[in-house]
LUMSE-47329 format. One record per residue (C-alpha): x, y, z. Coordinates in Angstrom, 1 decimal. Example, Ala and Ser with C-alpha at 12.3 -4.5 7.8 and 13.67 -1.06 7.14 Angstrom:
BEGIN
- c1_c2_c3
- 12.3_-4.5_7.8
- 13.7_-1.1_7.1
***
This chain:
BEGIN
- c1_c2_c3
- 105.3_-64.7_14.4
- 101.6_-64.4_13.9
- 101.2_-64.1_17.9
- 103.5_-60.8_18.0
- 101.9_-59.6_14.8
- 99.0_-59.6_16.6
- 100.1_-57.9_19.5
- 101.6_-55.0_17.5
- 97.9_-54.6_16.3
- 96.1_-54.9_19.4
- 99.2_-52.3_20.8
- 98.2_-49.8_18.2
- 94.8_-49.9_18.3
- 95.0_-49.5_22.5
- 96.6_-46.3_21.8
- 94.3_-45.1_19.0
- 90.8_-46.2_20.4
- 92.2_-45.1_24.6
- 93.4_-41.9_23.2
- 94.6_-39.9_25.0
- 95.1_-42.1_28.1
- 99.0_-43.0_25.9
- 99.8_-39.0_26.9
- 98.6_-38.9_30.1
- 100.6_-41.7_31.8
- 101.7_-39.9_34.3
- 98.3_-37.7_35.6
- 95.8_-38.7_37.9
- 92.5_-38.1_38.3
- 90.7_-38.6_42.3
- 88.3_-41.9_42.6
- 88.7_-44.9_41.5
- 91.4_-44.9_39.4
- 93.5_-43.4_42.5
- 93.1_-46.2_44.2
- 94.0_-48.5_41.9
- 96.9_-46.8_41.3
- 97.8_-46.6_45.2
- 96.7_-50.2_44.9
- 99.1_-51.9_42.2
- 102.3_-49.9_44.3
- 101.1_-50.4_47.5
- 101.3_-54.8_46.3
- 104.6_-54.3_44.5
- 106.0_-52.5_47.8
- 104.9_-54.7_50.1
- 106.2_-57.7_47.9
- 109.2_-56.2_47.1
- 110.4_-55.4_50.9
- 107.7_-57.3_53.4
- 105.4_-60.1_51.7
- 103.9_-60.6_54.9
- 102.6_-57.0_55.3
- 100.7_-57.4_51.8
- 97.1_-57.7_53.5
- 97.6_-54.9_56.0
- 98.3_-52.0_53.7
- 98.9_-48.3_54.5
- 95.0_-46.8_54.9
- 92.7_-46.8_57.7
- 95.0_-47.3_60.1
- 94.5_-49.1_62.3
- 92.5_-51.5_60.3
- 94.1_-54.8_59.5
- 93.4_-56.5_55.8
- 93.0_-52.8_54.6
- 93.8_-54.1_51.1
- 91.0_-56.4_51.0
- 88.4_-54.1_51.7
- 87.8_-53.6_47.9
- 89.2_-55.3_44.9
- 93.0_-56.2_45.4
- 93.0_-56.7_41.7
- 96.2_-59.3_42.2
- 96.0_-61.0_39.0
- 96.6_-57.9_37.5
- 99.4_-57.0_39.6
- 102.1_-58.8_37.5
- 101.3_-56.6_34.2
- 102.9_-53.6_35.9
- 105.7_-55.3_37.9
- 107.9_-55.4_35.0
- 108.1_-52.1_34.7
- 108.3_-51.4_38.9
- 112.3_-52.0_38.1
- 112.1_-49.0_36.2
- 109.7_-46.8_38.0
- 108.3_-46.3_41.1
- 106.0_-44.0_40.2
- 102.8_-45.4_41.1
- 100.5_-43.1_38.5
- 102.7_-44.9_35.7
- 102.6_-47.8_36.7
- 98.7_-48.2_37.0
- 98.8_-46.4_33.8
- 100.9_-49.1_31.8
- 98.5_-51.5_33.9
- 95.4_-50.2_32.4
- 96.7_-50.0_29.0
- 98.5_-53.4_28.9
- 94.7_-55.3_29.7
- 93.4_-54.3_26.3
- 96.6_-55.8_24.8
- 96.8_-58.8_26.5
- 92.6_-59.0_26.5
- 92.9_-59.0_22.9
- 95.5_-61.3_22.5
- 94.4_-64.0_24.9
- 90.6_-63.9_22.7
- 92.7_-64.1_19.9
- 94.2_-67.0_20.6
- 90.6_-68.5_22.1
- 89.7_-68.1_18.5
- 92.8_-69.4_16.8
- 92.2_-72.9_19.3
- 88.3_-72.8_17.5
- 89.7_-73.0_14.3
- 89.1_-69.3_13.2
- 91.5_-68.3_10.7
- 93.7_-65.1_11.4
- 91.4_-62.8_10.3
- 88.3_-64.0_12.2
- 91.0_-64.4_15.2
- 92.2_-61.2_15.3
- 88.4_-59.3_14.9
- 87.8_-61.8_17.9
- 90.4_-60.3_20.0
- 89.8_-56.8_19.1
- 85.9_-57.6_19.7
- 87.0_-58.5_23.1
- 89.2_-55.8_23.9
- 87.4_-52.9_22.4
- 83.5_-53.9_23.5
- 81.5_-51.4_24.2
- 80.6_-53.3_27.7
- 83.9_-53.6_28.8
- 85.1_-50.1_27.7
- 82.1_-49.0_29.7
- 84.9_-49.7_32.7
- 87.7_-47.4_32.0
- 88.0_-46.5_35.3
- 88.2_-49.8_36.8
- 91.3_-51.3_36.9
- 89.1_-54.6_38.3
- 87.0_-54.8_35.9
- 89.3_-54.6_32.9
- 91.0_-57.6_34.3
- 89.5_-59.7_31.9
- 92.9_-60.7_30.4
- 92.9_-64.5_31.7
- 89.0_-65.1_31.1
- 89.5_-66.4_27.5
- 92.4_-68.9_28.1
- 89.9_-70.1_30.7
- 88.0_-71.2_27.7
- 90.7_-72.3_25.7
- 92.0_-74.9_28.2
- 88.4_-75.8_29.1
- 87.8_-76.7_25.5
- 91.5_-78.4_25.1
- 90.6_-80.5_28.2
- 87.0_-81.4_26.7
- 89.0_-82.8_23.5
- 91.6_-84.7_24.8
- 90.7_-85.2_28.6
- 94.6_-84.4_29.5
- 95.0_-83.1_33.1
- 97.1_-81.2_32.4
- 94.6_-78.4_30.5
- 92.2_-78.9_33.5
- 95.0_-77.5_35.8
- 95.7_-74.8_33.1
- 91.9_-74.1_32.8
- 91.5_-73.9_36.8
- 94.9_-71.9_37.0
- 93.3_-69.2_34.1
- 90.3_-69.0_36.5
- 92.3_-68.2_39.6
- 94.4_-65.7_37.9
- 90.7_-64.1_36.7
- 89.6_-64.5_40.2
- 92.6_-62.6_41.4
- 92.6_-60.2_38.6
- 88.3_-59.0_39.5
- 86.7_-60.7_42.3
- 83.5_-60.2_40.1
- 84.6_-62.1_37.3
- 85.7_-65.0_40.1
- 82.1_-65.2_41.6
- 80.0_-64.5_38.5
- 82.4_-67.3_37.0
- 81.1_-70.2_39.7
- 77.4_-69.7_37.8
- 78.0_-69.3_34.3
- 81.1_-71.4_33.3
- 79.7_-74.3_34.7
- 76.7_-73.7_32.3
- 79.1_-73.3_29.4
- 81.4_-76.1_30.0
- 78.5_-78.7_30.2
- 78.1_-79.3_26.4
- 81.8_-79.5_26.1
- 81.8_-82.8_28.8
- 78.3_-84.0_27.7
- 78.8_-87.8_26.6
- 82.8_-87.3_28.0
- 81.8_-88.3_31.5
- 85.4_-89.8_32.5
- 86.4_-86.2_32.0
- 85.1_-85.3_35.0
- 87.4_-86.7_37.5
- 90.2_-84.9_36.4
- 88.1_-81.6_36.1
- 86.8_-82.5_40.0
- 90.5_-82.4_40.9
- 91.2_-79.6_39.1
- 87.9_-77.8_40.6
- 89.5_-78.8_43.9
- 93.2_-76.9_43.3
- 91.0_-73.7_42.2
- 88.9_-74.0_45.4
- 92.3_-74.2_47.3
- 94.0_-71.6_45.6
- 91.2_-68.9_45.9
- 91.1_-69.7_50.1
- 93.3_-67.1_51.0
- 91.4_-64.8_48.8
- 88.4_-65.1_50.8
- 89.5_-65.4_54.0
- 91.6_-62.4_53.8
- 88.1_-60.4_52.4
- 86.1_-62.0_55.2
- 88.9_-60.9_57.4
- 88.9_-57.7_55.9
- 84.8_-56.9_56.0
- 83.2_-58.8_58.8
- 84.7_-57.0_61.6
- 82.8_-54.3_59.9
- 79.5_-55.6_59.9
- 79.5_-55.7_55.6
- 76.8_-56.8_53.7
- 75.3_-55.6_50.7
- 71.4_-55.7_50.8
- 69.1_-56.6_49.1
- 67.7_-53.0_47.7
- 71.4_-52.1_46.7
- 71.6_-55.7_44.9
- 68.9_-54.6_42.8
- 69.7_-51.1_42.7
- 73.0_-51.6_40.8
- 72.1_-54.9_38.8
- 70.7_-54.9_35.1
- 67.4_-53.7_33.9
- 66.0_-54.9_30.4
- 67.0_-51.3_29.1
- 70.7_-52.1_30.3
- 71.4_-54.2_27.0
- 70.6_-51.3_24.6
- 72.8_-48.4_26.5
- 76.1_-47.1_26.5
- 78.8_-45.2_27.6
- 77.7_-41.3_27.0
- 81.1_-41.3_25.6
- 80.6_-43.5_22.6
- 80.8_-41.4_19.3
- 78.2_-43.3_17.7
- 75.6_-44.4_20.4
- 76.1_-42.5_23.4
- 73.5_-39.5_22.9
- 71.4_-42.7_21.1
- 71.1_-44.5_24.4
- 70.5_-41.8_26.9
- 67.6_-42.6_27.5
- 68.2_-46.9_28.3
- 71.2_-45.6_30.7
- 70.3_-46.5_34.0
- 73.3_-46.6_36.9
- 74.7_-50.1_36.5
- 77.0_-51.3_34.0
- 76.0_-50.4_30.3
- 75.4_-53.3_28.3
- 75.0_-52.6_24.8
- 77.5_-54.4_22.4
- 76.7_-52.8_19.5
- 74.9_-54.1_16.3
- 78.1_-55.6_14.2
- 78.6_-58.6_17.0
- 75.3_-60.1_17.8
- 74.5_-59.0_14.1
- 77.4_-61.7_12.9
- 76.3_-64.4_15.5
- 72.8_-64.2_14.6
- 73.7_-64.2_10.6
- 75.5_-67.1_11.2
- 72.8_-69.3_13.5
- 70.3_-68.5_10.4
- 72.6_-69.9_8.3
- 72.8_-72.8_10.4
- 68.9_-73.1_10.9
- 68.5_-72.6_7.1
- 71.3_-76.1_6.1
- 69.6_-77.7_9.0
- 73.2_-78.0_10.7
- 73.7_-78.6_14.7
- 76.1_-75.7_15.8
- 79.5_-77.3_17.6
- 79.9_-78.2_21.0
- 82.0_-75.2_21.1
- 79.2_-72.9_19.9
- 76.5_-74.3_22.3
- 79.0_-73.5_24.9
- 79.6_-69.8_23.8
- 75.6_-69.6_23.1
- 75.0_-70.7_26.6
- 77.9_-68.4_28.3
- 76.3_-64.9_27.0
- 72.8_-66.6_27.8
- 73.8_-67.6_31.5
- 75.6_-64.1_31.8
- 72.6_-61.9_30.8
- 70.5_-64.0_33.8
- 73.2_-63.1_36.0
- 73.9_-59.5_35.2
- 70.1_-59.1_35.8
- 70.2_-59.3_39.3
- 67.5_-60.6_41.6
- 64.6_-58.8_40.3
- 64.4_-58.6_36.1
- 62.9_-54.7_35.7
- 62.4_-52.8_33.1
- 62.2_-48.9_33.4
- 61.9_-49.1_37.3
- 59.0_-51.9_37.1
- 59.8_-54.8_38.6
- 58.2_-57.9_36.1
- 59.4_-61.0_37.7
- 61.7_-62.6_40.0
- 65.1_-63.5_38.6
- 67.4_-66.6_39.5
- 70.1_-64.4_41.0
- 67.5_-63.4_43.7
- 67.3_-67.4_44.4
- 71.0_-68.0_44.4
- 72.0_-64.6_46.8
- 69.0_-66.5_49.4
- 70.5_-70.2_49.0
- 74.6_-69.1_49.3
- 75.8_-66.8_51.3
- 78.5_-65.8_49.4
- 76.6_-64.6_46.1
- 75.4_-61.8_48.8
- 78.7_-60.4_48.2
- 78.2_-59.2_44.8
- 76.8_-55.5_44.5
- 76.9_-54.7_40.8
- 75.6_-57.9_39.3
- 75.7_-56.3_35.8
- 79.3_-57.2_35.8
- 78.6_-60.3_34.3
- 78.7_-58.2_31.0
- 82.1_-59.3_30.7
- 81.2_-63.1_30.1
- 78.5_-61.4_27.2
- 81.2_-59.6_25.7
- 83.5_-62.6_25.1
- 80.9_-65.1_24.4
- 79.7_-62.9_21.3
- 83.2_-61.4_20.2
- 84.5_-65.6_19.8
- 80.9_-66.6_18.1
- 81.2_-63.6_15.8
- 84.8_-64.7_15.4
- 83.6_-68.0_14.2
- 80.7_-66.5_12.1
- 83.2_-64.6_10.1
- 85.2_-68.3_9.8
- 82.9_-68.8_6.3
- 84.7_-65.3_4.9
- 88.4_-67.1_5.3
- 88.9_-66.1_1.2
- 87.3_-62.9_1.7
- 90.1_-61.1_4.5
- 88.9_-57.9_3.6
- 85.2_-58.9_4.7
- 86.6_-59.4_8.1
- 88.4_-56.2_8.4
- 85.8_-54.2_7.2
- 83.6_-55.5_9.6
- 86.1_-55.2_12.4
- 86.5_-51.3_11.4
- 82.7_-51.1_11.6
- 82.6_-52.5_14.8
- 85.6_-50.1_16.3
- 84.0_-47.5_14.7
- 80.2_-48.2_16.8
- 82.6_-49.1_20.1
- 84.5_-45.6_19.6
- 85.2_-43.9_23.0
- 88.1_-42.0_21.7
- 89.4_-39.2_22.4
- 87.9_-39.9_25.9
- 86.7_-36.6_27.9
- 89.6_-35.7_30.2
- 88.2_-32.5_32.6
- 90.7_-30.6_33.6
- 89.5_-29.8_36.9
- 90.3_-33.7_37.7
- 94.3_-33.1_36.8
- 95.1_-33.0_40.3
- 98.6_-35.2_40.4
- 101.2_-35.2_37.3
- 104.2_-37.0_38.5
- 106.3_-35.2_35.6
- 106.5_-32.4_38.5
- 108.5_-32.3_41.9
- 106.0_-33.6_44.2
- 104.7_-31.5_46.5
- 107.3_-30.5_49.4
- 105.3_-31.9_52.4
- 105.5_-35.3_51.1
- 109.1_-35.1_50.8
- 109.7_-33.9_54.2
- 106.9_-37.3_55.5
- 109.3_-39.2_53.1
- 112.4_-38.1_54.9
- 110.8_-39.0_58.7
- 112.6_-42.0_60.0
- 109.7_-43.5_62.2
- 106.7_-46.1_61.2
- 104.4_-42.9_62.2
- 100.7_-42.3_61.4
- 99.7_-39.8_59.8
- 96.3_-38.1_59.3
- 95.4_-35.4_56.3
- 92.5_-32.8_56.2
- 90.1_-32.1_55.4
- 88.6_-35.6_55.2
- 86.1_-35.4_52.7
- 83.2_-37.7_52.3
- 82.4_-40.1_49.1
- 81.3_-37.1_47.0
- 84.6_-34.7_48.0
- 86.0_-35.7_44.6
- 83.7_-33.7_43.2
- 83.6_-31.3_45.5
- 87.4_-30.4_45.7
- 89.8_-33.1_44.0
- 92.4_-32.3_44.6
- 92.0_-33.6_48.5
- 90.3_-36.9_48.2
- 91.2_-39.5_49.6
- 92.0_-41.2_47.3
- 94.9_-38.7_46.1
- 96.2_-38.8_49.6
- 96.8_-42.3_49.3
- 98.9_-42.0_45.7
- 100.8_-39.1_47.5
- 101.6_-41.6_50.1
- 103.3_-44.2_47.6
- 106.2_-41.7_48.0
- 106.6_-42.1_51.7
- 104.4_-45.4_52.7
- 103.5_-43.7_56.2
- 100.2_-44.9_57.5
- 97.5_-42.9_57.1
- 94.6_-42.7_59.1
- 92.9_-41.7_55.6
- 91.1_-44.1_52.9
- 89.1_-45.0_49.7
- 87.8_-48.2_49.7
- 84.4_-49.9_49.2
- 84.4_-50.2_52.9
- 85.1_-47.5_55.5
- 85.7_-48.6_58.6
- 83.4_-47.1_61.8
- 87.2_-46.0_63.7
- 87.7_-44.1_60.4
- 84.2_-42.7_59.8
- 84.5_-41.7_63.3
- 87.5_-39.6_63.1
- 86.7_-38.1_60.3
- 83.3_-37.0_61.9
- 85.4_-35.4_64.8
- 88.3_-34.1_62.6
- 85.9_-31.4_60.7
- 86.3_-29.2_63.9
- 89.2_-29.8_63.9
- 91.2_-28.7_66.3
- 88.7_-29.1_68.9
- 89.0_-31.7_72.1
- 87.0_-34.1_70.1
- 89.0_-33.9_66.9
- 92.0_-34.6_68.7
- 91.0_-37.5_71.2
- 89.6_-39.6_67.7
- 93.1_-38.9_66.0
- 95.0_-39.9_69.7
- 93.1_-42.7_70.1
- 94.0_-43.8_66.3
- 97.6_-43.6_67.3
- 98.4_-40.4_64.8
- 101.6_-38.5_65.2
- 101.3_-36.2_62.5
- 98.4_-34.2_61.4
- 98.8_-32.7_57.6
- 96.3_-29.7_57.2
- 96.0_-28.4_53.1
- 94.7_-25.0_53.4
- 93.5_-25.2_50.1
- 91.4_-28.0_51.2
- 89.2_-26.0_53.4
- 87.2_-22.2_52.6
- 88.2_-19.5_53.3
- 86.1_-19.3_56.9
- 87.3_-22.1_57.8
- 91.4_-22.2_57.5
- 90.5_-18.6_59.4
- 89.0_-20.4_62.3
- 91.5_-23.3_62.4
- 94.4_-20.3_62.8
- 91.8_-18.7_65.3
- 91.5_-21.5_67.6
- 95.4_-22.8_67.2
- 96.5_-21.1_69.8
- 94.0_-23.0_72.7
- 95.6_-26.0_71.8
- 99.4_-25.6_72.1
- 100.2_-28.0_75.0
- 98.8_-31.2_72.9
- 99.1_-29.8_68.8
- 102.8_-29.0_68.3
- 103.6_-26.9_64.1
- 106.9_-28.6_63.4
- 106.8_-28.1_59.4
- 105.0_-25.3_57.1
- 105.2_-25.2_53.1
- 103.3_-23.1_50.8
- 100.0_-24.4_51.6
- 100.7_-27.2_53.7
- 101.2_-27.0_57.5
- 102.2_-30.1_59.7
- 101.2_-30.5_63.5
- 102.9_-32.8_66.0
- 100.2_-34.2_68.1
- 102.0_-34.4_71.4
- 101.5_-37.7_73.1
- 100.1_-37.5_76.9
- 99.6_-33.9_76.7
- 96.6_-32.4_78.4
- 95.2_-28.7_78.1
- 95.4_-26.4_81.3
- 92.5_-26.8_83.2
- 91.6_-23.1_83.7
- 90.6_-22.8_79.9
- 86.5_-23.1_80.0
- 87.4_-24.7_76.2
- 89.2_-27.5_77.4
- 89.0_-30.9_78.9
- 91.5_-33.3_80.0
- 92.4_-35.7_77.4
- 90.8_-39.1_77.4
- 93.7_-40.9_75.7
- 97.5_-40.5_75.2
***
């Protein structure tokens, strides 16, 4: 009963504090929060009618382990496929996604608290601590990085096995971890450094405990092989790395840890000038104000904190080491080497990690549970807690979040547009390539043709597209996207043969003026290999005939390299 009051809380507070992401459920915006919707339908499609097609999804054709090129974001998967009975509507469904991780963040750091022996009230200001941080709200846009909904019963099976040494909370706590490693690679990775560090005063003196947990360390290891095989798969055909200078670039300064969001109503024009381009790290002043009332307190009686607490203590400490990077700066100036600099030069693997500053997460729930746990010596005094949980969701405010209308470019309320019915309605497995292509910055530039909104248009008709938005672009992709702005030239249409497409969607809205007026100008050269065969109000579809070659006698032509 207590659980599902709880969740009625965290519910209503989702809505107020996200507000007005509850109205919009069914509008898109182009980046990243297009792809993740493209990503969560794309996993329940392919699980739904071909399991076995679940790595090779529907961009960059002909890439293989297209959905591994960025974060699959599986442990997040299952909060939407309840409702893929209902719905196929992919903006929905990542919309409910998003939504349901502050819930189910909440709730799971409530019930870390309640296993600490924090009373209701303390538990529930943990959970919304959790939820509602500044740091993590910081990621509204990343469906991967709000995936922090299994971190906290990682903890609270960590700290059930400690106590009793029973196997089967090892297997639960490993099991939490793979979900969390499914859910945000990051959170997998930066987990390997700093959970170790926290669960080390739990076992300290418990040494039998460590069999079971080396058995249990095994079944994770197992479990997370597919995951990265299928990114190594994925990436090193490609040449990926991330280097050194972008390592640093996007990890943690000093002033990280006292910026936030420019949306936050209370510190956002504050912090300008700490904001730097990685994660913002500030958690406000109610949390660590709590945690540090409470280790004066314990200084003061001359009182050891718990096991429990020493673990927490060392979490955020372990995770502000790691979000630093490899170099801890300050303003630009590098001041000394960090440990992550070590640890990317000893393991391979650590390389893998861009945006260090991620780690945040394992700050935000390390504070929210000790604050939780701080407020445990207010248990008579319930209104103590709540007042300080309203002054903390007042400092964390986002709300209402700045929605630009500009970036309304897909409202699945509305018939979708006619060209992706007519795609929907071809019977083949076909490629197909839409234009323009624009680069990284086209979101910016004009919306409503990224990428990444061609690939929620195709969750209508799952044709593969040449197109993508991924952290990785593949050369074959880059290349044809090179040719296709002259499009139609020879070049253009030897890198979309040679790619296999059949279908070539042009969105003269996509281009200027000058140019849709010299695409119609130079048409007419290429009729023996670009085929019209649909036009709707600003869409036009070419056939690009297969084995075709332009007649010789026209100085603008060449024969055709490839069928």
């Amino acid at each position: 009963m207590k659980a599902l009051r709880a969740v009625g809380l965290y519910a209503l507070l989702t809505v107020i504090l996200t507000w007005p992401l509850a109205l919009r459920l069914r509008i898109m915006d182009p980046g990243d929060s297009a792809f993740f919707a493209w990503e969560i339908a794309w996993e329940i499609h392919a699980l739904k009618t071909d399991p076995a097609s679940l790595p090779h999804a529907n961009i960059y054709h002909p890439a293989r382990y297209a959905l591994f090129m960025d974060e699959p974001v599986l442990g997040t998967m299952p909060l939407a496929l309840p409702f893929s009975f209902l719905t196929d509507d992919a903006v929905l469904l990542f919309s409910l996604a998003r939504l349901l991780t502050f819930v189910v963040s909440a709730l799971t750091a409530y019930l870390l608290a309640r296993e600490l022996g924090c009373g209701e009230a303390a538990a529930l200001f943990a959970g919304a601590a959790f939820a509602f941080s500044p740091i993590r709200t910081d990621q509204i846009a990343h469906l991967s990085t709000l995936g922090s909904q299994w971190l906290p019963l990682v903890l609270l099976f960590l700290v059930r096995f400690a106590k009793s040494g029973a196997f089967r909370h090892s297997l639960a706590a490993g099991l939490s971890f793979v979900l969390a490693a499914y859910a945000c690679g990051y959170h997998g990775l930066i987990g390997f450094l700093v959970l170790p560090v926290a669960a080390l005063p739990l076992v300290w003196g418990r040494w039998r405990r460590l069999i079971p947990a080396g058995v249990a360390a095994g079944c994770v290891g197992i479990c997370l092989l597919p995951l990265y095989f299928m990114h190594r798969e994925a990436m090193d055909p490609h040449g990926f790395v991330r280097a050194d200078a972008e390592a640093v670039f996007y990890s943690a300064s000093v002033e990280s840890f006292l910026a936030t969001t420019s949306w936050n109503r209370v510190y956002g024009e504050l912090t300008t000038p700490f904001r730097t381009f990685s994660n913002n790290l500030f958690p406000g002043l109610v949390v660590p104000g709590l945690v540090a009332f409470a280790a004066v307190r314990l200084w003061r009686e001359r009182r050891r904190p718990s096991r429990e607490a020493v673990a927490l203590g060392l979490l955020a400490f372990a995770a502000v080491v790691v979000a630093l990077g490899p170099e801890v700066r300050f303003f630009g100036n590098r001041l000394a080497p960090a440990p992550m600099g070590f640890i990317r030069d000893a393991v391979p693997v650590f390389q893998k990690i861009r945006v260090s500053s991620r780690a945040g997460i394992y700050l935000a729930l390390a504070l929210a549970v000790l604050a939780a746990l701080a407020l445990r010596r207010f248990e008579k005094r319930p209104a103590v807690a709540a007042g300080l949980g309203a002054l903390f969701l007042a400092e964390g405010c986002v709300a209402p979040i700045p929605q630009a209308a500009w970036a309304d470019v897909i409202d699945t309320r509305r018939p979708i547009p006619p060209v992706y019915a007519w795609l929907a309605a071809q019977p083949e497995d076909l490629v197909i390539a839409e234009l323009p292509m624009l680069e990284s910055d086209g979101l910016f530039q004009r919306p409503a043709y990224d990428e990444s909104i061609y690939m929620v248009w195709s969750t209508w008709h799952w044709k593969r597209l040449v197109n993508g938005y991924a952290g990785v672009e593949p050369a074959t992709y880059r290349r044809v996207r090179e040719a296709a702005w002259r499009f139609p030239s020879e070049a253009a249409l030897d890198a979309l043969s040679e790619v296999g497409t059949r279908y070539v969607v042009a969105h003269r809205g996509g281009f200027g003026p000058n140019q849709w007026a010299r695409i119609e100008r130079d048409l007419p050269a290429f009729a023996t290999r670009l085929r019209e065969v649909a036009r709707f109000d600003g869409d036009t579809v070419f056939e690009i005939v297969a084995g075709a070659a332009n007649a010789p006698n026209d100085p603008q032509m060449q024969p055709n390299r490839a069928p």
